[in-house]
C-alpha positions, 0 to 999 in steps of 0.5 A: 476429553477433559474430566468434569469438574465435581459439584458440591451437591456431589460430595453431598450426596457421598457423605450424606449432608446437605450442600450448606452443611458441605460448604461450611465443613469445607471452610472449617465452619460450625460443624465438627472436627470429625464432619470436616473430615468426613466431608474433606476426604469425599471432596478429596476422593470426588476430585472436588475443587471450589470455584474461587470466583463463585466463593469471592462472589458468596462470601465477599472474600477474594481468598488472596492476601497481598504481599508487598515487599521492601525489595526482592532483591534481598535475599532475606526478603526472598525467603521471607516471602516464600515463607509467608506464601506457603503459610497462607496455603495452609490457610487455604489463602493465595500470596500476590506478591509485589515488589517495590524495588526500594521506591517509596513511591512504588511502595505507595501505587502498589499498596493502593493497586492491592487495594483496589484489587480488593485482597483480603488483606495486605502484609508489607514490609515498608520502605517508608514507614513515615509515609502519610498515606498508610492510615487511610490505606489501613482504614480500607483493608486490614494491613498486618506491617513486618519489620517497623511499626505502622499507624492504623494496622490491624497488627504488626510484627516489629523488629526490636532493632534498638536491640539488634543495632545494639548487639551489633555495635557493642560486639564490633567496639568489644573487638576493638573496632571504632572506624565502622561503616554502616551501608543501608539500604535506605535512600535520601527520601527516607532518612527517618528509618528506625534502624539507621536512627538507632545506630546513629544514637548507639554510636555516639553513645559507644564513642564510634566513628561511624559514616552511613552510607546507602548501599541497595541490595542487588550484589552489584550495586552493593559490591560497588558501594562498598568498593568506593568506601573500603577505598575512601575511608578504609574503615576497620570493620563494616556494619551492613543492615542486610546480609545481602548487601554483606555479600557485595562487602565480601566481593568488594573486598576481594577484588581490592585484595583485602582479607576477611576479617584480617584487613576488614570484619564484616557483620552482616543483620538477618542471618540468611541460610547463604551466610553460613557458607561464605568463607569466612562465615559471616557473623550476623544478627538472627531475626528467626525468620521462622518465628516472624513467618508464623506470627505474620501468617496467624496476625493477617489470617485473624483479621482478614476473618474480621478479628478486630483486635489489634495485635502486636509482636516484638521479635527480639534477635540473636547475635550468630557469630561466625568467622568475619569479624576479628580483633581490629588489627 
């Protein structure tokens, strides 16, 4: 049979409080540090469990936090997003994660449908930036954006990416490259991405041959974006917006029978934990995931308790050199 749920007049009746003096230590509010603790260890002890519905219901909160996503299939993103659910946990808040595959047009019906679900708040990672209904969807619930600035957001962790594209292209030219390819994941309908605007400026201004081209991150349809470019252009070195879409380079380059970095260098730009493993290691820019997973979780968590400033941070990256770029034959 099983065990009845504990109340919260019980853990009141162990500690000695009243049930209002209960709640409040249960959610970290005006009482003391040695209260909540009293109080954390009855309810602990009783096997005590707050009813999520009758909370939403009391305080107007849902206790979940949307999480909305470029594109799972990043594996960057992937780590990205089990960090930030495992930060709203210690928060006492809940993750929905949604994924928008790429498709700005997906990106804008599940942002709405988060909305309407009435989360707490939302973390997006966007896939157009530019896009005009994100003012309004801002107006509605506090939205904390990763990775490119949005209008209206109660705050942002933005990515510094003059300054990665910069360490990127100014070490591939220190090498002696000049032919580069650059796949991102950018589609057509979105052609006004930060990133790819910079590396754009940043090659005129190195004297680079630069050609961009959309690759997704799925390894497949990487690993043929890259097999027709190796093959058309045969550029010295490959520049790719996503360490995942570096992967597909690598598979690329194998079935063609080209060596890493002998016949191709290969630079990837987020760092994740796969790319130390590759043979060679892939050289890389380093966002500090760790760092944009603690500011995103402490900027959404103060304005889903109806913080009122808005709050940016500016993550600047790190160049990892590894084994995949060399000299330009």
């Amino acid at each position: 049979m099983p065990r009845k749920r504990a109340t919260i007049r019980e853990v009141a009746q162990a500690t000695g409080l009243s049930p209002a003096a209960v709640s409040y230590a249960l959610r970290g509010l005006q009482v003391s540090e040695e209260t909540m603790e009293r109080v954390r260890a009855a309810a602990a002890e009783l096997g005590y469990e707050a009813d999520p519905i009758a909370r939403a219901l009391a305080s107007g909160r849902t206790g979940m936090i949307g999480l909305l996503c470029g594109s799972l299939e990043d594996l960057w993103q992937q780590s990205l997003a089990v960090g930030i659910s495992r930060g709203l946990r210690e928060k006492d808040r809940y993750a929905l994660i949604l994924d928008a595959v790429g498709d700005p047009g997906r990106e804008r019906a599940l942002a709405q449908q988060l909305r309407d679900q009435r989360v707490d708040g939302m973390i997006v990672q966007p896939v157009d930036p530019a896009a005009a209904f994100w003012p309004e969807l801002c107006e509605s619930l506090p939205v904390v954006a990763i990775g490119d600035s949005l209008a209206g957001t109660a705050g942002e962790v933005v990515f510094d990416n003059r300054r990665g594209v910069t360490l990127a292209l100014e070490h591939l030219r220190a090498m002696g490259h000049r032919s580069i390819a650059v796949l991102t994941p950018t589609r057509a309908s979105t052609p006004d991405r930060p990133a790819d605007v910079h590396v754009t400026a940043e090659a005129d201004r190195l004297g680079l041959d630069i050609e961009l081209v959309t690759a997704p991150h799925g390894l497949a349809a990487a690993t043929g974006a890259a097999h027709e470019i190796l093959t058309r252009k045969k550029p010295s070195a490959v520049f790719c917006f996503a360490d995942s879409i570096a992967y597909g380079v690598y598979a690329a380059a194998a079935e063609l029978g080209l060596s890493v970095p002998g016949d191709v260098s290969i630079m990837g730009y987020d760092d994740h934990p796969m790319s130390g493993l590759l043979t060679p290691g892939l050289t890389t820019v380093d966002w500090d995931i760790d760092g944009i997973v603690r500011a995103a979780v402490r900027l959404i968590s103060a304005a889903a308790d109806g913080g009122t400033r808005r709050r940016r941070v500016v993550q600047s990256p790190t160049l990892r050199e590894r084994g995949s770029v060399a000299q330009a034959p």
